[in-house]
C-alpha positions in Angstrom: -38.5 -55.8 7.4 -37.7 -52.3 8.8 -41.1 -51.8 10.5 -41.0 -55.4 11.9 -37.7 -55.2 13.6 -39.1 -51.5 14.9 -42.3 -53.0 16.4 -40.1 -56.1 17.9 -37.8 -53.0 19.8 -41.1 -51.1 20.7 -42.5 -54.4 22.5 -39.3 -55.1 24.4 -39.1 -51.5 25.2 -42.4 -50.9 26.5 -42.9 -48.0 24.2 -45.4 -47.3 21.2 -45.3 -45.5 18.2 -47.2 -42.1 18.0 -47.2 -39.9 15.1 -46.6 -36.0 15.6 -49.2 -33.9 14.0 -48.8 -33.5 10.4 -45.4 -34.7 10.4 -44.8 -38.1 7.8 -43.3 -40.5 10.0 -44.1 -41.9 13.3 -41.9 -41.8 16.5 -41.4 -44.0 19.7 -39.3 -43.1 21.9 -37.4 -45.3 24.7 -34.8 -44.9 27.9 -32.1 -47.8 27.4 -29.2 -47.7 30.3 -28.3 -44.1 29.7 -28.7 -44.3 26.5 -31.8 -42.2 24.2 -33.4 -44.6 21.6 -35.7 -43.0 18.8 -37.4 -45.6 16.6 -39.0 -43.4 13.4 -41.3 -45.1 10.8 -41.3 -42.8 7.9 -45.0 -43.0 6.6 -43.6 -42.1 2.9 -43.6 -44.4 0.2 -40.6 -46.4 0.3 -38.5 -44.6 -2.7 -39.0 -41.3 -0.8 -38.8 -42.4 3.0 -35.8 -39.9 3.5 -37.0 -37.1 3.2 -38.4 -37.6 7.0 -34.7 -38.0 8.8 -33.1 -34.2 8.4 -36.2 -33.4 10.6 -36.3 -36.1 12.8 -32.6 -36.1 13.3 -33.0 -32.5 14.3 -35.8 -33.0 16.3 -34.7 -36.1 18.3 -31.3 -34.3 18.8 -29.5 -37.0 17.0 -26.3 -36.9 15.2 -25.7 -39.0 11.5 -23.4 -41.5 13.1 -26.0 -42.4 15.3 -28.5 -43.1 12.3 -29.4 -47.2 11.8 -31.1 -47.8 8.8 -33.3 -51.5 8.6 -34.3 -52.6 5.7 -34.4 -55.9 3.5 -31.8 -56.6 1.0 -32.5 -59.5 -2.1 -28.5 -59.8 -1.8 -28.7 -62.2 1.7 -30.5 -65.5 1.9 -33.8 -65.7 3.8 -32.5 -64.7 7.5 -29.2 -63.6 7.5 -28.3 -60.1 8.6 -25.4 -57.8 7.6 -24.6 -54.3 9.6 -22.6 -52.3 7.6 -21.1 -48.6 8.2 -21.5 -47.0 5.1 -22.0 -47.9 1.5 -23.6 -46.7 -1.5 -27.5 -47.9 -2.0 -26.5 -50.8 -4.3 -29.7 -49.9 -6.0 -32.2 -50.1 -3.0 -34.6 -46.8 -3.2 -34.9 -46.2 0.3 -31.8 -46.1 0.7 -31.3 -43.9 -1.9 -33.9 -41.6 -1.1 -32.0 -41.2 2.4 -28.6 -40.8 0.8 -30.3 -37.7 -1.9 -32.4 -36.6 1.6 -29.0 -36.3 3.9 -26.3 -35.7 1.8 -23.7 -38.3 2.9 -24.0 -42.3 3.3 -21.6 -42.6 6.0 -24.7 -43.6 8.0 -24.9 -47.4 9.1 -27.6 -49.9 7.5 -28.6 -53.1 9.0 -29.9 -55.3 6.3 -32.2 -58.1 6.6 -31.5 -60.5 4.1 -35.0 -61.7 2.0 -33.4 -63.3 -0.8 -34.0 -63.4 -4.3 -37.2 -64.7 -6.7 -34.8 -65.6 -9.5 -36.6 -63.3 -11.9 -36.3 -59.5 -12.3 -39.9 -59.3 -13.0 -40.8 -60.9 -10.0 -38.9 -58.7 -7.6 -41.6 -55.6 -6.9 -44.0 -58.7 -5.8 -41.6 -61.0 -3.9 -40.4 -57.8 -1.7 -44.0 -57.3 -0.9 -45.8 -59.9 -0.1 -45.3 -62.3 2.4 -42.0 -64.6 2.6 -42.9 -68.2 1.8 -43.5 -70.2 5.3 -40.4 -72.2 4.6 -38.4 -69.5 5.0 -40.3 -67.9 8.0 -38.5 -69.3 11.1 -35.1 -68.3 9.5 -36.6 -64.6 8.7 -37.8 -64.0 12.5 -34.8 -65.4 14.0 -33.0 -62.6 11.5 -35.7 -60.2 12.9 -35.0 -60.5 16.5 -30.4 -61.0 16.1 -31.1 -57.0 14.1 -33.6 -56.1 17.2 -30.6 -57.2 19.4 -27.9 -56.0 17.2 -29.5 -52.5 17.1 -30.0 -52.6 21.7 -26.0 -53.5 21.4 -24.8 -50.6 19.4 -25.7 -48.4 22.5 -23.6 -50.4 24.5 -20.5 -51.4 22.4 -18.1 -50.4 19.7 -20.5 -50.8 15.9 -17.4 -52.9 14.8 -17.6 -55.6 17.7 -21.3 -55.7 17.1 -20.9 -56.0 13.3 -18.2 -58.9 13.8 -20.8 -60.7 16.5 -23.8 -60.0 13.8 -22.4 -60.9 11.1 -20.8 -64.0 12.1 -23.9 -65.3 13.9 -25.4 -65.7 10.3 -26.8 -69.0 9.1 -25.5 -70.5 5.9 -22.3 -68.1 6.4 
């Protein structure tokens, strides 16, 4: 869900993703107001994705608070989204992989909410493969409000976009 939401701000942007030599992620870059954007798809798998963003943070010149994390979270129904400020991983491995790779998780996560199978054994599967098509309107209309929601953090305060975000949610 990450990548998607990435690829939905690198089309509205104009920009495109380029990946520096020998380096684990890939980077697009993008003017917004006065405001610099770095989008960064870490080219790790998932469980060790953060060991990119001390190096990227350096080398975009970017400081933790600025961080946004996307991902997808089995805790929200199909489509709803959730910006938080901080929190532990509440099991999630990228996440976790980010908190061991930085040190801190007072970094801000916007989750994209996927839902659950209903069996444990299910979940590696059901994160990913593709959502059922009765749930794929509500899951782009997710993708594009956490595009948005991520284009409105450079312009206002993260708590009057969380309210905004979070309230917009279906079935909330």
């Amino acid at each position: 869900m990450g990548f998607r939401v990435l690829d939905i701000l690198a089309q509205r942007l104009g920009v495109s993703f380029k990946k520096p030599f020998l380096k684990a992620y890939s980077l697009a870059r993008a003017r917004v107001g006065e405001r610099q954007l770095a989008l960064v798809k870490p080219l790790t798998f998932m469980n060790r994705c953060g060991q990119v963003f001390p190096e990227v943070l350096i080398r975009v010149g970017a400081e933790l608070q600025g961080l946004v994390v996307v991902c997808d979270t089995l805790d929200l129904p199909p489509g709803q989204c959730r910006l938080r400020r901080k929190g532990s991983s509440a099991g999630h491995k990228g996440l976790a992989s980010l908190i061991r790779a930085l040190g801190r998780e007072d970094f801000m996560r916007l989750y994209v909410g996927i839902g659950h199978p209903g069996r444990q054994e299910e979940v590696v599967d059901y994160v990913l493969g593709v959502p059922p098509k009765s749930e794929s309107a509500s899951i782009d209309a997710a993708l594009d409000r956490a595009a948005e929601a991520i284009l409105e953090l450079l312009e206002n305060d993260p708590e009057k976009v969380m309210n905004g975000l979070n309230q917009k949610n279906p079935n909330a």
